[in-house]
N, C-alpha and C positions, 0 to 999 in steps of 0.2 A: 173470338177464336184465340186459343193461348198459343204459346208460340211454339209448341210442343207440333201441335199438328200440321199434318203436311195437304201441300193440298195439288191439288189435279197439275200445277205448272210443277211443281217438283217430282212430277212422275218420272225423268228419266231417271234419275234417282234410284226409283222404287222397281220399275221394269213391269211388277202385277201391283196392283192395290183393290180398294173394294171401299166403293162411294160409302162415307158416314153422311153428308150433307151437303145441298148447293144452299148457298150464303146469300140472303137479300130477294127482294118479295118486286125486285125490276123485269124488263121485260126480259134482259139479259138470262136471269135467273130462272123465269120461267118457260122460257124456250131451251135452256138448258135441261131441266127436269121433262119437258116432254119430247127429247130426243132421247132418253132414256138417263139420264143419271137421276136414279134414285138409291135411296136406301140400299146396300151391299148386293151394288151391282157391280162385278167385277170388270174391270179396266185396263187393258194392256200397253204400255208403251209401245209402240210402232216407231217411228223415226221424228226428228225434230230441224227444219229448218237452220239453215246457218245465222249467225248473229245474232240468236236467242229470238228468230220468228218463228211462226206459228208452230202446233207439234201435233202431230196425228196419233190419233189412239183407236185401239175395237175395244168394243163392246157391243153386244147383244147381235153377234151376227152380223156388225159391219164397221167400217172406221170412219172417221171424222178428223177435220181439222179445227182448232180449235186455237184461238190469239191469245196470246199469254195472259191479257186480263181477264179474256173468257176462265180461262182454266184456271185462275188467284178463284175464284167464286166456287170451285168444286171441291171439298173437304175429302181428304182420303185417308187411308186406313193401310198402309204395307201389306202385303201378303209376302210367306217366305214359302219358298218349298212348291210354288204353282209356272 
């Protein structure tokens, strides 16, 4: 990953983005892609716990929360203008 990109925990940042990749072949990883972050699936910030805990996002119809190192493993894409 270059350091250019941003990834699922710097969504409050971004507010909309749209999944380029989840990072790593663990089980983390793969329970991630089958909740739905695949390939530009778009992903909204919702709210983020105090003290940099966990941060809730929708996508596809519902939200989730999601532990900061869950969301270091989900590669994102900004969206402007959504």
């Amino acid at each position: 990953m270059s350091s250019s990109q941003k990834t699922l925990a710097d969504l409050p940042e971004v507010i909309v983005a749209k999944v380029l990749k989840v990072i790593g072949d663990g089980s983390a990883s793969e329970r991630l892609r089958e909740m739905g972050f695949t390939p530009n699936t778009t992903v909204y910030f919702e709210r983020q716990a105090p003290l940099g805990g966990p941060i809730i996002v929708s996508l596809r119809n519902y939200q989730l929360s999601l532990r900061p190192s869950e969301a270091k493993l989900v590669v994102i894409e900004g969206l402007s203008g959504a």
